[in-house]
C-alpha positions as CSV (number, residue, x, y, z in Angstrom):
1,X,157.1,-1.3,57.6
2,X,156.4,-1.5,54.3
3,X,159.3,-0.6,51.2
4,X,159.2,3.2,49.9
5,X,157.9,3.8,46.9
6,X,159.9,3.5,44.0
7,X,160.2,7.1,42.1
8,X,159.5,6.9,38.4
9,X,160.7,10.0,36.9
10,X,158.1,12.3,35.0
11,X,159.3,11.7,31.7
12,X,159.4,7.8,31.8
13,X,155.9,8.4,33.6
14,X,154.5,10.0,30.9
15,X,156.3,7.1,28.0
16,X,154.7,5.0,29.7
17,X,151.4,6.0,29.3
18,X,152.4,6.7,25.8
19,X,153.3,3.5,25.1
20,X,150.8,1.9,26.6
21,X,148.1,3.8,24.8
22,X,149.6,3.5,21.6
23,X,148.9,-0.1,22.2
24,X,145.7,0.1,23.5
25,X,144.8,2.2,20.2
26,X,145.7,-0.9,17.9
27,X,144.2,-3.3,19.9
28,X,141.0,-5.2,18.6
29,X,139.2,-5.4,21.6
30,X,139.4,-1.9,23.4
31,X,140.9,0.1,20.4
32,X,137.6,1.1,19.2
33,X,136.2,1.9,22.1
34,X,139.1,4.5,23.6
35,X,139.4,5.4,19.7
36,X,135.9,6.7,19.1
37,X,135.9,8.5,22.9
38,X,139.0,10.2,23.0
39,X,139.4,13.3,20.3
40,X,142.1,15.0,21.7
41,X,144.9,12.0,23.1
42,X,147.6,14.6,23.9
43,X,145.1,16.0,26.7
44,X,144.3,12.4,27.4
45,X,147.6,11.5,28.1
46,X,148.5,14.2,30.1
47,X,145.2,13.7,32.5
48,X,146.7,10.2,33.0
49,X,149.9,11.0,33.1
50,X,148.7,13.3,36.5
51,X,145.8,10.6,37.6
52,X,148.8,8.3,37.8
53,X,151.3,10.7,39.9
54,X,148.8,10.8,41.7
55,X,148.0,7.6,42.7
56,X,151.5,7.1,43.5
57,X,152.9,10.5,45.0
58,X,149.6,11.9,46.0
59,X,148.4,15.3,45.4
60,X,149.9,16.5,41.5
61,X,147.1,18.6,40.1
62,X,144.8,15.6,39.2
63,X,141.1,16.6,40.4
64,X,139.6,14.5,38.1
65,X,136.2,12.0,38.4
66,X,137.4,8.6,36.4
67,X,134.4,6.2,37.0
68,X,131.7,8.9,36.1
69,X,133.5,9.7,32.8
70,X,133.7,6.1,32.4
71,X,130.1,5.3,33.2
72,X,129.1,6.0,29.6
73,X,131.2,3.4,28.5
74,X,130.1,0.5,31.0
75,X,128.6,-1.8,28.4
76,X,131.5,-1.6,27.1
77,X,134.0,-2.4,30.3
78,X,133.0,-6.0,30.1
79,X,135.6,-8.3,32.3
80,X,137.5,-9.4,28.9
81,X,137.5,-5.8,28.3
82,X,139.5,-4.9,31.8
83,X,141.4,-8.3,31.4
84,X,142.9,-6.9,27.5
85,X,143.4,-3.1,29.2
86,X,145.8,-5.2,32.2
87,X,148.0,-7.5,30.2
88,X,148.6,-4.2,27.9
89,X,149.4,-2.4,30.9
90,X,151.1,-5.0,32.8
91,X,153.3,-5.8,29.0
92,X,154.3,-1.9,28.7
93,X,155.1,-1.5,32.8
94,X,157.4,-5.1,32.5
95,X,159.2,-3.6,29.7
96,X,159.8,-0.1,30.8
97,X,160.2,0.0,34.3
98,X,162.3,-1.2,37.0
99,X,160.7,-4.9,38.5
100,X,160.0,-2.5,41.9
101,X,158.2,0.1,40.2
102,X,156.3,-2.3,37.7
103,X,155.5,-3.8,40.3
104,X,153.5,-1.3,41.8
105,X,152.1,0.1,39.1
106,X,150.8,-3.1,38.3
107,X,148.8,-3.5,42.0
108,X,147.7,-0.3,41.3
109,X,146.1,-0.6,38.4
110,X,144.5,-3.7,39.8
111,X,143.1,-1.8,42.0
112,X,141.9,0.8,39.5
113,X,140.3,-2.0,37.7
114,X,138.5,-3.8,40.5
115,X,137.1,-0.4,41.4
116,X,135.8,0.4,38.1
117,X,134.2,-3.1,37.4
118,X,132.1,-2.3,41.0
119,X,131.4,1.4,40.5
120,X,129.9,0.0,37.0
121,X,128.1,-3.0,38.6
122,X,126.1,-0.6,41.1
123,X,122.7,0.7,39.7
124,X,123.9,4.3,38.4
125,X,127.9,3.5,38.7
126,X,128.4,6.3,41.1
């Protein structure tokens, strides 16, 4: 039987991805890149902020299509690339969640990663 899933409330959900972003925006690697895609970060955030629920609770209004948004960006979603994006992410998590719910938010975005890095690897990405 495997452990329930931790509950991370909405608000520290959607710090989190605050956060995180704000880092990724200053970083010398990926900054650029999510700098010059993204125009509107608020809307951003909020798509991730449901992408994320629902990856951990299930359904929340997310009805979104990541890896062919992303698609346009695969030269850019080198390994190094993905590597930067999951110490940020695994950083921000460490320091604002409980060990249980970084934890799994960390696997998850693992996950997220490894998917990516395929779906870009296949002739067309989708």
């Amino acid at each position: 039987m495997q452990p329930p899933i931790p509950r991370i409330p909405d608000d520290t959900l959607r710090k989190l991805i605050a956060v995180f972003y704000a880092r990724v925006r200053k970083d010398p690697l990926i900054g650029p890149v999510f700098n010059a895609s993204i125009s509107d970060w608020n809307a951003h955030q909020d798509t991730l902020f449901h992408f994320w629920a629902s990856l951990l609770y299930g359904n929340t209004g997310y009805n979104g299509r990541p890896v062919p948004a992303h698609f346009k960006h695969r030269e850019h979603m080198t390994p190094e690339a993905f590597t930067r994006w999951l110490t940020l992410w695994r950083q921000t998590t460490t320091e604002l969640l409980t060990p249980e719910a970084a934890a799994l938010l960390q696997n998850r975005a693992e996950c997220v990663g490894n998917s990516f890095q395929r779906a870009m690897s296949f002739q067309g990405g989708v």
